[in-house]
C-alpha positions in Angstrom: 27.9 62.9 58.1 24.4 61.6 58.5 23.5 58.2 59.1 20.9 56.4 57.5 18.0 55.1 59.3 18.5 51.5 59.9 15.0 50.0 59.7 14.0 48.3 63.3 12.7 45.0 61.3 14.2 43.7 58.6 11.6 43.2 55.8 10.6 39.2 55.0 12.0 38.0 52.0 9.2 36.9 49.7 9.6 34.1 47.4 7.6 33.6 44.4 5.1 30.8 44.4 6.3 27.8 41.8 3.5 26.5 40.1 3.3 22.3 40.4 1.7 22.3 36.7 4.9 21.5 35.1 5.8 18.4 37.2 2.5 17.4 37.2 2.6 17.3 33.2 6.1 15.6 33.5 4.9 12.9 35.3 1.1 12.0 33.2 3.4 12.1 30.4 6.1 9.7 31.7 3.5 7.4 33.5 1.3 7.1 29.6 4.6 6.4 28.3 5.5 4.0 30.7 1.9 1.9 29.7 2.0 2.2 26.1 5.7 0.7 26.2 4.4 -1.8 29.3 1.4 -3.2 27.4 2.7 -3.4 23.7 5.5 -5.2 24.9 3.6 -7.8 26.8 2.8 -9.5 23.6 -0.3 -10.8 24.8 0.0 -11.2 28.3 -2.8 -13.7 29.5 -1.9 -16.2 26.4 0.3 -18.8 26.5 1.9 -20.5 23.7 1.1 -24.4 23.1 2.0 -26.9 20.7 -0.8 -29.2 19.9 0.5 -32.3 22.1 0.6 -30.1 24.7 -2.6 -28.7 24.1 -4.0 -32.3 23.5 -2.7 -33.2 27.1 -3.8 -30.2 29.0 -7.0 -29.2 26.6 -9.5 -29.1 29.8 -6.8 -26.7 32.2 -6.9 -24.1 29.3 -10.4 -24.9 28.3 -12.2 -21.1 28.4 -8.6 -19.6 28.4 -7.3 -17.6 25.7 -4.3 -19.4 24.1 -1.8 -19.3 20.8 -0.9 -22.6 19.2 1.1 -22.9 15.8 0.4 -26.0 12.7 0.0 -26.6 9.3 -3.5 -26.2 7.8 -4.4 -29.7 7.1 -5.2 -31.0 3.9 -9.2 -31.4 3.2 -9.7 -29.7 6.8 -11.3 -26.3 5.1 -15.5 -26.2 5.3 -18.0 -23.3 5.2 -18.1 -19.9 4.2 -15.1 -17.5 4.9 -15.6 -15.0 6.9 -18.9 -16.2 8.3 -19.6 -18.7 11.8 -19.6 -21.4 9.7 -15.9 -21.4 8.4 -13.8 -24.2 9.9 -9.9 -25.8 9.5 -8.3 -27.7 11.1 -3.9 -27.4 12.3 -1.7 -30.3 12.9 1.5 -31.3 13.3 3.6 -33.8 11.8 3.2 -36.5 14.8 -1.1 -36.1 13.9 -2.1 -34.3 16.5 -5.0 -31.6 15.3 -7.5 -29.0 16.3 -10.2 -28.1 14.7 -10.1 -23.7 14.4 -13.4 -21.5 13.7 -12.5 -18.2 12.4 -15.4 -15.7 11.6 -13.1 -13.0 9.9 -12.0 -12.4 7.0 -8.6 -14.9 5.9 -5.3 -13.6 5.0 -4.4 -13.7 1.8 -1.6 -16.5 1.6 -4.6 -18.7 3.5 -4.1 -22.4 1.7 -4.5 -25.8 2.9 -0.2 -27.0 3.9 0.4 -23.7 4.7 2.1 -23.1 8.2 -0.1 -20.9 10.2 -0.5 -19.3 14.1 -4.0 -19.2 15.6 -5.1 -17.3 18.8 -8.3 -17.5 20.5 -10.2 -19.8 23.1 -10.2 -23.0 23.5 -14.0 -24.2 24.0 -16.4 -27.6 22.6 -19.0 -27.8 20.1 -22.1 -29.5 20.0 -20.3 -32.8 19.7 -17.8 -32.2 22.8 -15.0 -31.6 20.5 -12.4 -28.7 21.0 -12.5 -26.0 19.1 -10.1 -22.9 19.0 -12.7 -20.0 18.4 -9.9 -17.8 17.0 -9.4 -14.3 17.4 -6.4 -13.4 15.2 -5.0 -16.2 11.9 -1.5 -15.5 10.8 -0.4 -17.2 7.5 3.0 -18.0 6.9 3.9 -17.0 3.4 6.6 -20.2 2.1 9.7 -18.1 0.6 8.7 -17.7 -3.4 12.7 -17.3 -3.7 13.4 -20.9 -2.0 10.1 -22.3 -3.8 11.9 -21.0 -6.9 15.1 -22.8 -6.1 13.4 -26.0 -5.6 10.3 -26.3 -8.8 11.1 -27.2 -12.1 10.5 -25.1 -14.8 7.3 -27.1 -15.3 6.1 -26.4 -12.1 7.4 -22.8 -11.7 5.0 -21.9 -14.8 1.8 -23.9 -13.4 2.3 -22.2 -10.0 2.7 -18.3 -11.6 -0.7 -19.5 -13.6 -2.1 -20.8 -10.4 -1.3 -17.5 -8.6 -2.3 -15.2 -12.0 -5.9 -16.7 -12.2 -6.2 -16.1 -8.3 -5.8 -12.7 -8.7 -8.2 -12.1 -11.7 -10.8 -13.8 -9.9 -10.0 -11.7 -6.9 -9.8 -9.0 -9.0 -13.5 -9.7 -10.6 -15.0 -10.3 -7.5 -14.0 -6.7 -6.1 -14.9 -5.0 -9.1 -18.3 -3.9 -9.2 -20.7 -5.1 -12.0 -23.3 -1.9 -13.3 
């Protein structure tokens, strides 16, 4: 019988380079998820909530500071020209405490003086020294047509759907364009 040779070295065993590319990937992908959850979460991180008392007893801390404070739109309080630097309102509260709001952008559409609403913007003074949010972002609550409904007479049902009928055709004309 013959032997085989036996070789005097064994041979090294060679292992395949892994590329890194797919754990690299892994990772951008989990660390862009990670701050798209992080920072749409953070619901404004920076702002702080105030009511106006509070903002009427620390107005010159947050004066500069970007802040978030809630009120009805007073009654009378609307001057100037929507969506232009001259539009002003004022918020308050039911103990009288108010702040005046400039808005430069266009108003939502349930915008109407006793209407509950959420500003957010900075606090700064005008030419008077008064405090005035410039706001950044209006939200409008919308009252409940349903629990309106409940509580309006027939009477008054009928004037508001009139009410809200000639807004819209007057909304509607002023969209349309005129050849």
């Amino acid at each position: 019988m013959s032997e085989l040779p036996l070789p005097l070295t064994p041979e090294p065993v060679v292992r395949k380079k892994r590329s890194v590319a797919p754990v690299v990937i892994a990772l951008s992908v989990l660390a862009i998820g990670v701050a798209v959850v992080g920072s749409s979460t953070s619901g404004g991180a920076g702002m702080y909530n105030y009511t106006l008392a509070e903002l009427e007893r620390k107005s010159a801390e947050v004066e500069g500071k970007d802040i978030k404070v809630a009120g009805k739109v007073a009654k009378g309080s609307v001057s100037g020209q929507p969506a232009s630097d001259t539009f002003r309102f004022a918020v308050e509260d039911t103990a009288g405490h108010r702040l005046t709001i400039a808005y430069a952008k266009l108003l939502p559409d349930p915008f109407e003086e006793g209407r509950d609403a959420i500003v957010a913007g900075k606090l700064t003074r005008d030419a008077s020294g008064q405090h005035v949010l410039q706001a950044s972002s209006l939200t409008v609550k919308c009252p409940s047509r349903y629990g309106d409904a409940e509580s309006m007479s027939e009477a008054d049902r009928q004037k508001y759907y009139a009410t809200e009928y000639q807004k819209h055709k007057q909304a509607q004309q002023q969209a349309t364009p005129r050849p």
